[in-house]
Structures are given as structure tokens and as C-alpha cells.
C-alpha positions, 0 to 999 in steps of 0.5 A: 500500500503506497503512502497517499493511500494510507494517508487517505485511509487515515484521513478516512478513519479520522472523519468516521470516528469525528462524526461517530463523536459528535452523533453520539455527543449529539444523541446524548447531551442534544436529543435526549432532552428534547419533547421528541426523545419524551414522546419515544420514551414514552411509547417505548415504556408503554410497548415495553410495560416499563412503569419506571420508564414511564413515569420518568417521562409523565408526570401522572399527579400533575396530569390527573389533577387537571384532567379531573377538573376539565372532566367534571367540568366538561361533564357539566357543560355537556349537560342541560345549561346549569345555574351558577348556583348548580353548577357551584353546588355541583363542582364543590361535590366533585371536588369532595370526590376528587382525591380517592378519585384520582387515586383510583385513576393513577392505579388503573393508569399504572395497571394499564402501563404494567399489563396494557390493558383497563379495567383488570383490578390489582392483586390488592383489589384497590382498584374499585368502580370508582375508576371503572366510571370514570375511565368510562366517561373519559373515553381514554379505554376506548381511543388508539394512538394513531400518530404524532403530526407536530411537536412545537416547543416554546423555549421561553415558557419552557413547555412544548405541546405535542399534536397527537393524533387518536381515534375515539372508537365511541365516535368513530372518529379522529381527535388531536390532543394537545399534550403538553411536556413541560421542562424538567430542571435536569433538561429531560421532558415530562407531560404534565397537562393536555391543554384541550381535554375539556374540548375532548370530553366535550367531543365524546360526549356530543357523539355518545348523545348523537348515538343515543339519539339515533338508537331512540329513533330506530327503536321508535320507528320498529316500535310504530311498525310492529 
């Protein structure tokens, strides 16, 4: 092997290993503390049945307790018009309920992490109908993840809202969350709210009325007829 070549084979191996280095500084020290890499953790904790791994990346208190409240208030709203009288009345009883709620909540959620399926009750027997309903009014058992169309990231507020895309088997039909990540001290990513649940709650619970409506029509009309 002449010279030049092996000064061209040098020079070779030291770009490969240059570029090597900096993807793998890139990786770790870039990537890994951004809401994309959170997003990848997450779906892998979930494929995987890694709650550690899980909870890493979502910050479950924090997404429940504001979830609970755009639940019970999109409830409401979904409902006749209440009174502001009502609704207060309404709302001081939920909050009384909100605690074990949520509590039954964050069981069932991590149940579903460890196993990947709701509803089956913990070797304890914790999880009770509590978290039976109101995964039933959430409508979160009966929706797939279908993809992630856009992730936007606001470096000053420091929060980032990812754009996923699922679809509500109940509805028959596709809704985009918008599923907040908030930044953590140590530059990792965490979900911590999804900004439009409420409108989420309000969507499911205009199509469950729709269906319901449609079977009254139909029973109606067999009835007439026989």
C-alpha cells in the first residue's frame, strides 16, 4: 500500500470516528432532552410495560389533577345549561370526590402501563368502580394512538405541546390532543397537562348523545311498525 493511500485511509478513519463523536455527543447531551426523545420514551415504556420508564417521562399527579377538573367540568357543560348556583353546588361535590378519585385513576393508569390493558383490578383489589366510571366517561379505554403530526416547543415558557393524533372508537372518529411536556430542571421532558381535554370530553360526549339519539329513533320507528 503506497503512502497517499494510507494517508487517505487515515484521513478516512479520522472523519468516521469525528462524526461517530459528535452523533453520539449529539444523541446524548442534544436529543435526549428534547419533547421528541419524551414522546419515544414514552411509547417505548408503554410497548415495553416499563412503569419506571414511564413515569420518568409523565408526570401522572400533575396530569390527573387537571384532567379531573376539565372532566367534571366538561361533564357539566355537556349537560342541560346549569345555574351558577348548580353548577357551584355541583363542582364543590366533585371536588369532595376528587382525591380517592384520582387515586383510583393513577392505579388503573399504572395497571394499564404494567399489563396494557383497563379495567383488570390489582392483586390488592384497590382498584374499585370508582375508576371503572370514570375511565368510562373519559373515553381514554376506548381511543388508539394513531400518530404524532407536530411537536412545537416554546423555549421561553419552557413547555412544548405535542399534536397527537387518536381515534375515539365511541365516535368513530379522529381527535388531536394537545399534550403538553413541560421542562424538567435536569433538561429531560415530562407531560404534565393536555391543554384541550375539556374540548375532548366535550367531543365524546356530543357523539355518545348523537348515538343515543339515533338508537331512540330506530327503536321508535320498529316500535310504530310492529
Amino acid at each position: 500500500m503506497g503512502k497517499s493511500l494510507r494517508m487517505k485511509l487515515y484521513l478516512l478513519l479520522a472523519v468516521l470516528l469525528l462524526l461517530a463523536l459528535g452523533s453520539g455527543y449529539w444523541y446524548f447531551n442534544v436529543y435526549t432532552k428534547t419533547p421528541d426523545y419524551a414522546l419515544q420514551k414514552i411509547q417505548q415504556s408503554l410497548d415495553e410495560h416499563d412503569q419506571k420508564t414511564f413515569a420518568r417521562y409523565v408526570d401522572l399527579d400533575v396530569l390527573l389533577d387537571k384532567s379531573y377538573d376539565d372532566l367534571m367540568e366538561g361533564l357539566m357543560d355537556a349537560e342541560q345549561p346549569l345555574s351558577s348556583e348548580a353548577k357551584f353546588t355541583v363542582g364543590n361535590f366533585t371536588q369532595m370526590l376528587k382525591a380517592p378519585l384520582i387515586t383510583s385513576f393513577k392505579q388503573a393508569v399504572e395497571q394499564y402501563v404494567a399489563t396494557g390493558s383497563w379495567g383488570e383490578q390489582s392483586e390488592d383489589g384497590s382498584q374499585g368502580m370508582e375508576a371503572a366510571q370514570v375511565l368510562e366517561k373519559s373515553g381514554i379505554c376506548e381511543s388508539q394512538f394513531r400518530k404524532v403530526d407536530s411537536v412545537a416547543k416554546d423555549k421561553e415558557a419552557g413547555t412544548a405541546i405535542a399534536k397527537v393524533r387518536i381515534f375515539q372508537q365511541e365516535a368513530n372518529e379522529e381527535f388531536v390532543l394537545d399534550v403538553q411536556f413541560t421542562e424538567q430542571q435536569d433538561g429531560t421532558w415530562r407531560v404534565t397537562e393536555i391543554n384541550n381535554f375539556h374540548e375532548f370530553v366535550l367531543f365524546l360526549t356530543k357523539a355518545r348523545r348523537a348515538q343515543m339519539m339515533q338508537y331512540a329513533d330506530t327503536t321508535a320507528e320498529i316500535i310504530a311498525r310492529h
